[in-house]
Each structure stands twice: as structure tokens, then as C-alpha cells.
MARVODREN-775290 format. One record per residue (C-alpha): residue number from 1; residue in three letters; x, y, z. Coordinates in steps of 0.2 Angstrom, whole numbers, plus 2048, in hexadecimal, padded with zeros to 3 digits. Layout:
 pos code east north  up
 NUM  ALA    X     Y   Z
...
// end
This chain:
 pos code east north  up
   1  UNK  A7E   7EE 304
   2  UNK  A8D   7E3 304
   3  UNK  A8D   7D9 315
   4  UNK  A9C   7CE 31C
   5  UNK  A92   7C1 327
   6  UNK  A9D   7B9 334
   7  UNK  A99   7A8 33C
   8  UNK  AA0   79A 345
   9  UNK  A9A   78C 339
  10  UNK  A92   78A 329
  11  UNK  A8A   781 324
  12  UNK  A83   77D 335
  13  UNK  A73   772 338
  14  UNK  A6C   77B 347
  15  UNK  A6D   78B 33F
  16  UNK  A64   789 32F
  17  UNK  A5C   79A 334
  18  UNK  A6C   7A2 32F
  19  UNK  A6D   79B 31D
  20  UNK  A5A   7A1 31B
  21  UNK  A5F   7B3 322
  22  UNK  A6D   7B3 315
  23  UNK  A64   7AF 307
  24  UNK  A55   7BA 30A
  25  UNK  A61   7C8 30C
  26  UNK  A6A   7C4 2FB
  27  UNK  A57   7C3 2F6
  28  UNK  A55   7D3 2F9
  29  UNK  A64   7D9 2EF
  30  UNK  A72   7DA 2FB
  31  UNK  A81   7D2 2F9
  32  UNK  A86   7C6 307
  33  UNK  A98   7BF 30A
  34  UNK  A9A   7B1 318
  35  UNK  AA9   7AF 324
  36  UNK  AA8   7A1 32C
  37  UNK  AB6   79C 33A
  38  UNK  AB3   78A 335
  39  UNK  AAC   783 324
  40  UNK  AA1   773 327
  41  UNK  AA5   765 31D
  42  UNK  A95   75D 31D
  43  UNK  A87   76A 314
  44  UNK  A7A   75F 31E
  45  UNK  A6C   76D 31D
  46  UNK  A74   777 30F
  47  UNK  A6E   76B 302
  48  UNK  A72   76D 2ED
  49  UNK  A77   780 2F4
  50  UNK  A87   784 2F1
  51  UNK  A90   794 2FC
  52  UNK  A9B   79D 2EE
  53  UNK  A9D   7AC 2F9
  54  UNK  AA8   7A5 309
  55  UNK  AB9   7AD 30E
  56  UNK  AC3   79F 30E
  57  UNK  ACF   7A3 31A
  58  UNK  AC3   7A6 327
  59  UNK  ACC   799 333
  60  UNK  ADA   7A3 335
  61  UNK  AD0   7AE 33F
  62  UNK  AD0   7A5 350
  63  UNK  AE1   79E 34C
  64  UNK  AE7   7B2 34D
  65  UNK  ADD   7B4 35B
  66  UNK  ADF   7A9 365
  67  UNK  AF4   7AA 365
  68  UNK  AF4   7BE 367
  69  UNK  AFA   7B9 37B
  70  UNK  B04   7AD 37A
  71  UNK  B0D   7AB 368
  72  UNK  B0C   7BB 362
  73  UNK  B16   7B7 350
  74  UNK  B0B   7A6 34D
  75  UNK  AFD   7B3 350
  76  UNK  B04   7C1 345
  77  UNK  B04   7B2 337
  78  UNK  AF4   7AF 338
  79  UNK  AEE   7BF 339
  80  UNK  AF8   7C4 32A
  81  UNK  AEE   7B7 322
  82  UNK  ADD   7BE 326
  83  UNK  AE2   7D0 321
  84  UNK  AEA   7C9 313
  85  UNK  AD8   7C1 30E
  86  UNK  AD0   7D1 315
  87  UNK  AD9   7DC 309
  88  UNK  AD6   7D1 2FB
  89  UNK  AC6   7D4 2F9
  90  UNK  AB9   7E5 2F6
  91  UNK  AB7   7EA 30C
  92  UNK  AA4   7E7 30D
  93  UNK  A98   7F5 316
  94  UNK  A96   7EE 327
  95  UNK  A9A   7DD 331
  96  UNK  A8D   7D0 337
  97  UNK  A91   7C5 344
  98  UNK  A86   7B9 348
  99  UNK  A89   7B3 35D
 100  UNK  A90   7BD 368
 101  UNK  A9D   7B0 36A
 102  UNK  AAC   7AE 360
 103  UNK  AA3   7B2 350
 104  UNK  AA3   7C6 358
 105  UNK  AB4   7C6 360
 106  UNK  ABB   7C1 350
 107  UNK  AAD   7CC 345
 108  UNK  AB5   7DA 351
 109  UNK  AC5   7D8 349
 110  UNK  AC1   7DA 337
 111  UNK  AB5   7E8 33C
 112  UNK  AC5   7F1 342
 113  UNK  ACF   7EB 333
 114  UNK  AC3   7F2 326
 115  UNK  ABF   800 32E
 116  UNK  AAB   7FA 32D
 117  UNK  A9C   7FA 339
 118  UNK  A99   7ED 344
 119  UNK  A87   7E4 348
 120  UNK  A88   7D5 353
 121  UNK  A76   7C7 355
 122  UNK  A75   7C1 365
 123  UNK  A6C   7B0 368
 124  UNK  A6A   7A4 377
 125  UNK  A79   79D 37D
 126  UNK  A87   7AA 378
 127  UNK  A7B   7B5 382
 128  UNK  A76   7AA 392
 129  UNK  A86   7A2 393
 130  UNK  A91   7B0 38F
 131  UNK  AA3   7AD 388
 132  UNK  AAA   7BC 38F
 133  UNK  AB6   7C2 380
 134  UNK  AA8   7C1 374
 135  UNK  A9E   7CA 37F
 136  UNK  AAA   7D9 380
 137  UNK  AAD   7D8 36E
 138  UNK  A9B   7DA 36D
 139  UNK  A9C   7EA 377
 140  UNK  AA1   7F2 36B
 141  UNK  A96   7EE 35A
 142  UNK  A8C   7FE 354
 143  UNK  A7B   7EF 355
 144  UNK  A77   7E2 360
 145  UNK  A68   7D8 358
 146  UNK  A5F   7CA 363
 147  UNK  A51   7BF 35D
 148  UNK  A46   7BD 36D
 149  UNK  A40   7C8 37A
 150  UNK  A4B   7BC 386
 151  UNK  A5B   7C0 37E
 152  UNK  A56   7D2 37C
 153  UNK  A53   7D1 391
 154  UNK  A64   7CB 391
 155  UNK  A70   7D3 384
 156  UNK  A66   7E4 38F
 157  UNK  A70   7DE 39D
 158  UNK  A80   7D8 395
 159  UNK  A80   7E9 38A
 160  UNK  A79   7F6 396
 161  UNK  A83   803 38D
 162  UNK  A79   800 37A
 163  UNK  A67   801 380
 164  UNK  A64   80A 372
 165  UNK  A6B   7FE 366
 166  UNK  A64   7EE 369
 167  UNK  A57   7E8 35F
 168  UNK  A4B   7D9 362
 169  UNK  A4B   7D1 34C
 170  UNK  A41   7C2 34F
 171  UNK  A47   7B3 343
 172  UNK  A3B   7AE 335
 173  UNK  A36   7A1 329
 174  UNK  A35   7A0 317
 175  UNK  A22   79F 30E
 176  UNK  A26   78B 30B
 177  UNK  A26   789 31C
 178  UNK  A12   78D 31F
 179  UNK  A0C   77C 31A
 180  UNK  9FF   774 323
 181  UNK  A05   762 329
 182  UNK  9F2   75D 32F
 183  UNK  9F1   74D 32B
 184  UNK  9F9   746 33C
 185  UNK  9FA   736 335
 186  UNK  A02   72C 345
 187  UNK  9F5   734 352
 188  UNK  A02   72D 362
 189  UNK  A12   735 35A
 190  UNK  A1B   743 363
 191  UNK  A29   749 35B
 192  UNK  A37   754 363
 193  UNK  A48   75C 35A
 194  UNK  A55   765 35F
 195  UNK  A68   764 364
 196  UNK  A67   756 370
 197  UNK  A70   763 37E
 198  UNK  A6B   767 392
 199  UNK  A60   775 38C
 200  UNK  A54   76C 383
 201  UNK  A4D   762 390
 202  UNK  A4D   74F 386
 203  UNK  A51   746 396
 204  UNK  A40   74C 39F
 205  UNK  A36   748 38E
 206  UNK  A3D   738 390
 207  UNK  A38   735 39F
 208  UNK  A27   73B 39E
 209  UNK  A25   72E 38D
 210  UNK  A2A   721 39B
 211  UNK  A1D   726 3A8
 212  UNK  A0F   727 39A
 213  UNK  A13   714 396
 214  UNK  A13   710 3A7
 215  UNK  A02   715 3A7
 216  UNK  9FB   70E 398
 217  UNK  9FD   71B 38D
 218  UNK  A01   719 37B
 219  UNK  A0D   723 373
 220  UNK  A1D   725 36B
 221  UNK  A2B   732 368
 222  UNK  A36   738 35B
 223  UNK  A43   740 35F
 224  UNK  A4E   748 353
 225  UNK  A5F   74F 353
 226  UNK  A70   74D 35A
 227  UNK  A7C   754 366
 228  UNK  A85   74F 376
 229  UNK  A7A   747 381
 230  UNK  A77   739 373
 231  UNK  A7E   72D 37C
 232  UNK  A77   730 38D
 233  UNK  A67   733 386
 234  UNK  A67   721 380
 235  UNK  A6C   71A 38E
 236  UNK  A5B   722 396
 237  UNK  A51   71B 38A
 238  UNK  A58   709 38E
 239  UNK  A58   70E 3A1
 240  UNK  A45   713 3A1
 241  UNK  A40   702 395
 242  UNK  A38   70E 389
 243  UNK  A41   707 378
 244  UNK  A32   703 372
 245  UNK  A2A   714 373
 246  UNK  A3C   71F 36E
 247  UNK  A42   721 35E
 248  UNK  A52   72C 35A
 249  UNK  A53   732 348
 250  UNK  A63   73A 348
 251  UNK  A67   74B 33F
 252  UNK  A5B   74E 332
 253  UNK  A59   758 323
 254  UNK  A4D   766 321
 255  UNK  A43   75D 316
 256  UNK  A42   74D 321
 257  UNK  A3D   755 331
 258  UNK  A31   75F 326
 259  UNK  A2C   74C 324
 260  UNK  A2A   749 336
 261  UNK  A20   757 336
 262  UNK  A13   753 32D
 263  UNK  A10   740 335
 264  UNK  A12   747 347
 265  UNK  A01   74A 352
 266  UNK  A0A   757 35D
 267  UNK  A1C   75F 360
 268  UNK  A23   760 370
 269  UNK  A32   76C 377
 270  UNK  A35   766 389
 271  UNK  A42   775 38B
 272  UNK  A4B   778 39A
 273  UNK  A5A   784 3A3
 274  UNK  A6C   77B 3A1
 275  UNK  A74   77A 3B1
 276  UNK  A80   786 3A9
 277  UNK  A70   793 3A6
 278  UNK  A71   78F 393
 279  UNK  A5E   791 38E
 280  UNK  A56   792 37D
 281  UNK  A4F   7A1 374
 282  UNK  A41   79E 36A
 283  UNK  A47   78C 360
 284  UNK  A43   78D 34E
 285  UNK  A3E   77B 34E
 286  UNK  A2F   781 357
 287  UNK  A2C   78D 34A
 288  UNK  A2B   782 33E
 289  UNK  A1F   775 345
 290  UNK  A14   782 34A
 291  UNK  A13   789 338
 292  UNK  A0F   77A 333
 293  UNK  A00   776 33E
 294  UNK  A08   76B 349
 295  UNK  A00   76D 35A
 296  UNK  A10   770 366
 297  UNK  A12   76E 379
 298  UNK  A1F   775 37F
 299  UNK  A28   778 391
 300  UNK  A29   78B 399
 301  UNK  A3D   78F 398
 302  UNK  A46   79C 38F
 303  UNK  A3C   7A6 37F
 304  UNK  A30   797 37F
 305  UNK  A22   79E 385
 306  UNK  A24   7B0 378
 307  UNK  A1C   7A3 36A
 308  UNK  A14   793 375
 309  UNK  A04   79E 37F
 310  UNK  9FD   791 387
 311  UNK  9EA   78C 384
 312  UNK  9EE   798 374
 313  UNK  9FA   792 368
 314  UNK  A00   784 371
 315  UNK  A02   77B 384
 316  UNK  A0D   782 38E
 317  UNK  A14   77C 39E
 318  UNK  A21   77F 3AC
 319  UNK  A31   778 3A7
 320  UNK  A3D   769 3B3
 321  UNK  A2F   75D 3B6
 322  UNK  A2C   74C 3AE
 323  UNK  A1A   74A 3B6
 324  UNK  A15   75A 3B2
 325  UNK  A1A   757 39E
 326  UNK  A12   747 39F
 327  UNK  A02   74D 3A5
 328  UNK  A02   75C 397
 329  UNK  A07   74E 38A
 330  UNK  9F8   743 390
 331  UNK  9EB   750 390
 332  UNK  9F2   755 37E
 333  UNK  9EE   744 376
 334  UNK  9E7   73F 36A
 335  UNK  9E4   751 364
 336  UNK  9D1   758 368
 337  UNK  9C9   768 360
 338  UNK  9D2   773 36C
 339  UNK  9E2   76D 369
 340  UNK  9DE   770 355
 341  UNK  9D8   780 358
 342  UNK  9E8   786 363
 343  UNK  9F3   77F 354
 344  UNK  9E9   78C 347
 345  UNK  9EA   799 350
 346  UNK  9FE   795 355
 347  UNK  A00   795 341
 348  UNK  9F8   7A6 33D
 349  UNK  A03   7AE 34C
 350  UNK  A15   7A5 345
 351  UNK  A0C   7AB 332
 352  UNK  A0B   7BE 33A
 353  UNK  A1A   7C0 343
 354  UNK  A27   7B4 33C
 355  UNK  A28   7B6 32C
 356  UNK  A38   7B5 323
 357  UNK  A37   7C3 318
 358  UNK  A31   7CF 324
 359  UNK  A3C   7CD 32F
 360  UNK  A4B   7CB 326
 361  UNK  A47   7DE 31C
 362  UNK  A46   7E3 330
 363  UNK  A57   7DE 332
 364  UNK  A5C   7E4 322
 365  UNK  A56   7F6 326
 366  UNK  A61   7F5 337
 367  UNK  A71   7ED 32C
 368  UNK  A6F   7FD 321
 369  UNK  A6C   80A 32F
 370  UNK  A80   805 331
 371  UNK  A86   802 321
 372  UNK  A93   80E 31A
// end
């Protein structure tokens, strides 16, 4: 099956689920070109890997788009240019957008221009917080696929006219990810990651990491990633006296946060809803600690609570408040039999349902369903 996969970025580092997706479909024997609207300068995530199979001229895209209204013969072109690359090369069997976002709206178009099936993954935020153009583009792909039961709830509602073609394809991870991190060798250590963004939550951690000191409590947090709220977020940290406690480790590599992983005593995802409803679906960071065996407490909000049970594979508890995360980090540390015990069995469930493989010949079997 030959596959024209449009994204926004690539390579992106808070989408590496996207770089496993392709290569486990070009595992399996399909043939996977990538269309990204922007090429990523940096290859953070993507490591030695070099992407042969891009079309280049991918940033023409929006460019086309973007000037249809307004300057119709700057748009005509660009758009010369993408049908120009279009026609250049063998028309693949279908379209995969991923986000429907700008990735579908212009996914859409070269649907239309070769004629091809169109299947469109939905995710978190191009779904809670709707860009209305991608969403109309999305309308009309042949497949919408989400990857939590929160986003299938909500592309039902965005897309009451495709009932029957939506699909919940869960995200997976690959067989090297099912190592054991046990060992925990700093017993105080919490370690956080994400994009440091409204939705997940970092402020409140913070401020329960100061209430803990304030009460005598020794721990420490590591918090990975970067984002927008860098800068405020430092500022909280200085504002709450906690410096001592905080670390930020900046972006990191696969293979360093695997690192983190391993030396953490427990991961913790203070999610929230973003005053602008943007929410998380089921974060693949989370997915990753817990195949690991890192114990993982974790706030109610979006998909959260589809793989953090609490009492079962993890602590759960309502999201928005400091002194409640505090208290659930308090009781969690230092790790107890129950704890342990939670973190197996959170392991085996990521091991059954979240497997790579599986789940990308699931979404293979849909892909193929529409291919011509």
C-alpha cells in the first residue's frame, strides 16, 4: 500500500508516536511518503534516521492556501508548485493526515488533486479546540481515526454525520519500550514531562512540591520539556522558594528521558483543562513510564483516567487542586508494596493493550479498507 502521510512538522519532538507509526507501517511492508507543511531543522528525536521519502515542497501547501481569498495569482503560484510536485511523483493510494488541523485542510487538497481517498487522525487539541477549516476539511475524509475514547466522544460530536466511520486506534509502543526501570535509585525523585503548556497542569505540581517542603517533606522534581510557559514557570519556582527542590532538564532525547525513567521513584502527570478547553488525550509519556514500571500518579482530566485506574495501575485524583496533589504525592512516597503492585499490573495492561505492533496492523487494516 503506498501511503502519502501529511503533517505539520517533522521531525517533531512531541510527536515521536508518529515516527514509530511510520516506521511500523513501512515494517510491515507499505510504502510510506511523508508531507510535511514544515521540515524541522533540528531532528532532535529523529536521531542517525535520516527521512528519504519527504515531498519537498510541502510548504507550498499553506502558502496556496492561505492566499486563495485574497491574492488569488500568488496563490495560483504556489499551488502550481504543489501540483507541480504532486504530479511528479507515482499518486499514492490514499492520504493520511495526521490533526485535524491544517494537516487535513491541506491533506484535502491533494486528496482532491489525485483523485485518492482521504483518512484524517484526530488527537487532542485539533479536536477540543477546533480550528474550524480543518474541521470541515475533515468532514469530508472517507476515515476519521482518534486514539482515546475522549477524542472518539468528541470527533462523535464534531462528525455526527460519519458515525460509522470513526474509529478509536489506540497509539502503541515499540517492544524496547517494556523494560523494567526498578531500581528507583533516588527514592524522593518525581519526574514530570511534557510540553510545558496550560493543559499539563506543571503550575499546580509546583505548588504542591512547595506545600510538601513547607511541611517537612523531602522531595524533588524533575521536570522535563519545553514550551511556552518556560518562563513563567521559572518565575514560580523562584516565587514559591522551592529552587532547591526544582530541577528543569529542558527537551530531552528519547534515550535520556528513558534515563530519567529509570532513577525516578514515581511519575507524576498533574493534567488539567486549559482555559481554552485544550485537554490531553491519553499522553504517550505516561505510556512510557508505566511500561517501564514506574509507579505513576496522575490527575483526572482528559483520557487520563482510560490508562491511570486509580488503586489499579496507578493514583488517580481530581484534577485543579494543589493540596489535593500534594496529599496524593505524600501518601505515594516512598513507594510501599501497594504502590509496586499497582505499577505491575499498570505494565501488563500498557503490555496488552498498547502494543505498537498490534495496533499499528489495526490501523493498517482501516488504511487498506480505503486504499484504491
Amino acid at each position: 500500500m503506498r501511503i502519502a502521510c501529511v503533517v505539520e512538522h517533522y521531525p517533531q519532538a512531541s510527536e515521536l508516536f508518529i515516527q514509530r507509526e511510520v516506521e511500523c507501517l513501512r515494517g510491515l511492508g507499505h510504502e510510506v511518503l511523508l508531507w510535511p507543511l514544515v521540515k524541522t531543522a533540528t531532528p532532535l528525536w529523529l536521531g542517525a534516521h535520516k527521512e528519504s521519502s519527504f515531498i519537498s515542497t510541502g510548504n507550498y501547501l499553506i502558502p496556496a492556501l492561505q492566499n486563495m481569498g485574497k491574492h488569488p495569482l500568488l496563490a495560483l503560484r504556489y499551488g502550481s508548485r504543489v501540483a507541480k510536485a504532486a504530479g511528479e511523483i507515482a499518486p499514492p493510494e490514499l492520504v493520511y493526515a495526521h490533526f485535524a488541523s491544517i494537516t487535513a485542510f491541506c491533506a484535502s487538497a491533494l486528496a482532491r488533486l489525485w483523485k485518492v481517498p482521504l483518512v484524517v487522525s484526530g488527537h487532542a487539541r485539533d479536536l477540543f479546540v477546533p480550528w474550524q477549516p480543518g474541521i470541515t476539511a475533515a468532514k469530508t475524509a472517507d476515515q476519521v481515526i482518534v486514539c482515546s475514547e475522549v477524542a472518539l466522544i468528541k470527533a462523535k460530536e464534531l462528525f455526527p454525520g460519519m458515525a460509522g466511520r470513526i474509529q478509536l486506534i489506540h497509539h502503541g509502543l515499540p517492544e524496547s519500550a517494556f523494560v523494567s526501570s526498578r531500581g528507583g535509585n533516588k527514592p524522593d525523585m518525581i519526574l514530570a514531562a511534557g510540553r510545558l503548556v496550560p493543559k499539563k497542569g506543571f503550575n499546580l505540581l509546583l505548588e504542591a512540591i512547595a506545600i510538601l517542603k513547607n511541611r517537612g517533606k523531602e522531595l524533588c522534581l524533575r521536570l522535563a520539556g519545553e514550551g511556552p510557559m518556560r518562563e513563567h514557570l521559572h518565575n514560580l519556582v523562584k516565587h514559591l522558594s522551592i529552587q532547591d527542590r526544582v530541577e528543569f532538564l529542558g527537551m530531552l532525547t528519547q534515550q535520556d528521558l528513558q534515563k530519567e525513567i529509570q532513577q525516578a521513584a514515581i511519575f507524576c502527570a498533574p493534567a488539567v483543562m486549559a482555559p481554552d478547553n485544550d485537554q490531553d488525550g491519553i499522553p504517550n509519556v505516561i505510556l512510557e513510564a508505566m511500561a517501564a514500571g514506574l509507579p505513576v500518579m496522575a490527575c483526572d482530566a482528559g483520557g487520563i483516567s482510560e490508562i491511570v485506574k486509580d488503586g489499579v495501575t496507578g493514583r488517580l485524583v481530581a484534577s485543579g487542586s494543589k493540596e489535593l496533589l500534594a496529599e496524593a504525592l505524600a501518601a505515594s512516597l516512598p513507594i510501599n508494596d501497594t504502590t509496586i503492585s499497582m505499577a505491575k499490573h499498570a505494565r501488563e495492561f500498557i503490555q496488552q493493550n498498547f502494543s505498537l505492533r498490534n495496533n499499528v496492523e489495526k490501523l493498517a487494516q482501516t488504511l487498506a479498507k480505503w486504499a484504491q
